[in-house]
KEKE-3310 file (N, C-alpha, C; in steps of 0.2 Angstrom, whole numbers, plus 5000, padded with zeros to 4 digits):
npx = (5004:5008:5019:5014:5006:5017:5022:5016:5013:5019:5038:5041:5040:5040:5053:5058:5048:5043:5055:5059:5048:5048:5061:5057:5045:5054:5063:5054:5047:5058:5063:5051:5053:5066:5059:5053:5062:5069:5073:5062:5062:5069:5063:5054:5061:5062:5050:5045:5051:5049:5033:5037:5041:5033:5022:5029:5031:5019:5013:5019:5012:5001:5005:5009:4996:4988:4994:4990:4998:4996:4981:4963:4958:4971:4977:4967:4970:4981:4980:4971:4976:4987:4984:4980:4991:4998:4989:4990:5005:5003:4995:5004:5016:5010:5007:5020:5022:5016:5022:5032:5033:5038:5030:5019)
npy = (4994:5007:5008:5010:5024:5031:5033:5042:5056:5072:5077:5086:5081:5067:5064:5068:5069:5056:5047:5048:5041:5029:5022:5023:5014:5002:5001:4999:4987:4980:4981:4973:4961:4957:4957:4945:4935:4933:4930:4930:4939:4950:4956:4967:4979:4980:4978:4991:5000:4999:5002:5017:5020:5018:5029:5038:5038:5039:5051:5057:5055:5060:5074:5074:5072:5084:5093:5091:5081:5070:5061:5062:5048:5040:5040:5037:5022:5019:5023:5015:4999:5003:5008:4996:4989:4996:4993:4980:4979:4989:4980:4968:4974:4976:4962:4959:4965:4961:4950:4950:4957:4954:4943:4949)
npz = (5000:5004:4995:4984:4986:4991:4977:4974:4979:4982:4972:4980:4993:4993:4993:5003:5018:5013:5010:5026:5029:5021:5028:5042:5041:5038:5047:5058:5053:5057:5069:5076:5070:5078:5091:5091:5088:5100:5118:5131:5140:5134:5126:5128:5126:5113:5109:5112:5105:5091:5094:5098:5085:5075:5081:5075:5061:5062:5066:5056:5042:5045:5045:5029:5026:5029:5023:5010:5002:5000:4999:5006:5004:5001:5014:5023:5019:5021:5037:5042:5045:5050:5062:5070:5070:5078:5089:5094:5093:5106:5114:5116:5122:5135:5137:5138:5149:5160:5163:5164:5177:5195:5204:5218)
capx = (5000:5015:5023:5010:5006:5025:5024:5010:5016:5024:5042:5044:5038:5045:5063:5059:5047:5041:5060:5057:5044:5050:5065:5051:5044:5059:5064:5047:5048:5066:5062:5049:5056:5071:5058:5052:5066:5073:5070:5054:5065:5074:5058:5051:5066:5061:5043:5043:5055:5044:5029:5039:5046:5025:5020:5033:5026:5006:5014:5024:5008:4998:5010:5008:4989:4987:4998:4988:5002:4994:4972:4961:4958:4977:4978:4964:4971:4987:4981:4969:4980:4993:4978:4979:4995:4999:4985:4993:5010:5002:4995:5011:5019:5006:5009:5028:5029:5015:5027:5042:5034:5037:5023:5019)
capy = (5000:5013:5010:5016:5029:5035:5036:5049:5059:5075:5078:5089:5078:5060:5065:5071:5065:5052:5044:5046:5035:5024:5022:5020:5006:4996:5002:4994:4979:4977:4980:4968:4953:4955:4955:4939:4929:4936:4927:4935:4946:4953:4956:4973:4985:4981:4981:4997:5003:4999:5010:5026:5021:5016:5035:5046:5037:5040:5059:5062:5051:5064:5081:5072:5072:5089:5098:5089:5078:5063:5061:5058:5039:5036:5041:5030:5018:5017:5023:5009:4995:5006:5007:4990:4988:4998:4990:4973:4982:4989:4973:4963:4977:4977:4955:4956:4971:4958:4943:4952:4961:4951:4944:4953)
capz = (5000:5005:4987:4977:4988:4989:4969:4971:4983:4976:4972:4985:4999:4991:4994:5011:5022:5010:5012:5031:5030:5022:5034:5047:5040:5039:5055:5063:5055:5060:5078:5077:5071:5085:5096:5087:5090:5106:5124:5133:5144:5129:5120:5127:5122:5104:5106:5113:5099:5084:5094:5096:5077:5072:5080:5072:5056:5060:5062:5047:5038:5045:5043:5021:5024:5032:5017:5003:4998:5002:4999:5011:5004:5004:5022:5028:5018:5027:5042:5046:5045:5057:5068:5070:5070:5086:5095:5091:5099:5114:5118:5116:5126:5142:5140:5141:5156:5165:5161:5166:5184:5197:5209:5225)
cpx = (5004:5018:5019:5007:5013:5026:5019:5011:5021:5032:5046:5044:5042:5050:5065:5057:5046:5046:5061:5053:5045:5055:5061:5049:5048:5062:5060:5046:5054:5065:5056:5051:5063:5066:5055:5055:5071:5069:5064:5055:5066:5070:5056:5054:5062:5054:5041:5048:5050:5037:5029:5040:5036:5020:5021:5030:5018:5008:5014:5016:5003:5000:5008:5000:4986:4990:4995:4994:5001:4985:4970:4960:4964:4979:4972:4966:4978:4985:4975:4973:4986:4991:4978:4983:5000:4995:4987:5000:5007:4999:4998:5015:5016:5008:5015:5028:5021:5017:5032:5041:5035:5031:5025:5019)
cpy = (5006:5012:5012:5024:5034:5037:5041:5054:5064:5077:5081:5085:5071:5060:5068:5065:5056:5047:5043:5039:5029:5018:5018:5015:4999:4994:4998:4988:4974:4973:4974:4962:4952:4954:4948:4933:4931:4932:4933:4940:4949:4957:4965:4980:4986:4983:4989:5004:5005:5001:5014:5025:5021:5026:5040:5045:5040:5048:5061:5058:5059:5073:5079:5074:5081:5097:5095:5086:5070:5062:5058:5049:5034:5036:5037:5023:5011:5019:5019:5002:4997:5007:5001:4985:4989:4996:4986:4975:4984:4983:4969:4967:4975:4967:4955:4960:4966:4952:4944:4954:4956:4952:4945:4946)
cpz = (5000:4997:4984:4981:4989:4981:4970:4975:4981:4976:4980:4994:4999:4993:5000:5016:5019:5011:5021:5033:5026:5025:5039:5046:5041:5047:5062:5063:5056:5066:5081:5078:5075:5088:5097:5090:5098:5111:5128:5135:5139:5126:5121:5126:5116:5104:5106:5109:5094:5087:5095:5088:5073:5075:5078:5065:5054:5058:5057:5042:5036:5043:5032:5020:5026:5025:5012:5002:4997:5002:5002:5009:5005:5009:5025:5026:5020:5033:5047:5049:5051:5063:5073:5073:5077:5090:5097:5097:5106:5116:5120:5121:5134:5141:5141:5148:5161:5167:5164:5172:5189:5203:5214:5231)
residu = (UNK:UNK:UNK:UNK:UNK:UNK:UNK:UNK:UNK:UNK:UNK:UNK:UNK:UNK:UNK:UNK:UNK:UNK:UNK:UNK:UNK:UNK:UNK:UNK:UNK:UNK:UNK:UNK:UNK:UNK:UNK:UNK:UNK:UNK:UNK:UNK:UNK:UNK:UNK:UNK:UNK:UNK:UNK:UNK:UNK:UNK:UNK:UNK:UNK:UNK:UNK:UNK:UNK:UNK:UNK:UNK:UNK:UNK:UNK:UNK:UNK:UNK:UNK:UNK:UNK:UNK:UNK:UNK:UNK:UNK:UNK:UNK:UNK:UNK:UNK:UNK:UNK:UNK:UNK:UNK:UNK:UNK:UNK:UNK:UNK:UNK:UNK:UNK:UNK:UNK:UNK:UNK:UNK:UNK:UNK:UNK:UNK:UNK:UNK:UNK:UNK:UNK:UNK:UNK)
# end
């Protein structure tokens, strides 16, 4: 969905934020798949990586959607699925720091 939206996206933005965000994407699902294969303890660095890296994303999506560089259809169209996507992270997060606390 982000690559055809990235080709439409105009010159002045594509070579900026547009390169941002695609950085960010890679970046989120880097920190993901460590936290993937990493032991339970190891896991909540990364998780909580890729959702500071998943809302500087939602911003810059939205800073794209706010200047017209980006149309309302292709901003809900990325930005349901990221919706989703940080639920999914907060969830994973709140299970490992009740994994990780010790009992009273």
């Amino acid at each position: 969905m982000w690559c055809e939206c990235y080709q439409k996206i105009p010159k002045i933005h594509r070579h900026s934020i547009g390169e941002r965000l695609d950085m960010l994407f890679i970046e989120i699902i880097e920190a993901i798949a460590c936290a993937t294969f990493l032991a339970r303890n190891e896991k909540q660095p990364y998780v909580r990586l890729a959702i500071r890296k998943l809302d500087t994303l939602t911003v810059l999506l939205g800073v794209l959607w706010e200047t017209k560089s980006l149309d309302t259809k292709q901003y809900a169209t990325l930005s349901l699925p990221l919706d989703e996507v940080g639920r999914m992270l907060g969830g994973w997060n709140g299970q490992l720091t009740r994994q990780n606390t010790p009992a009273s």
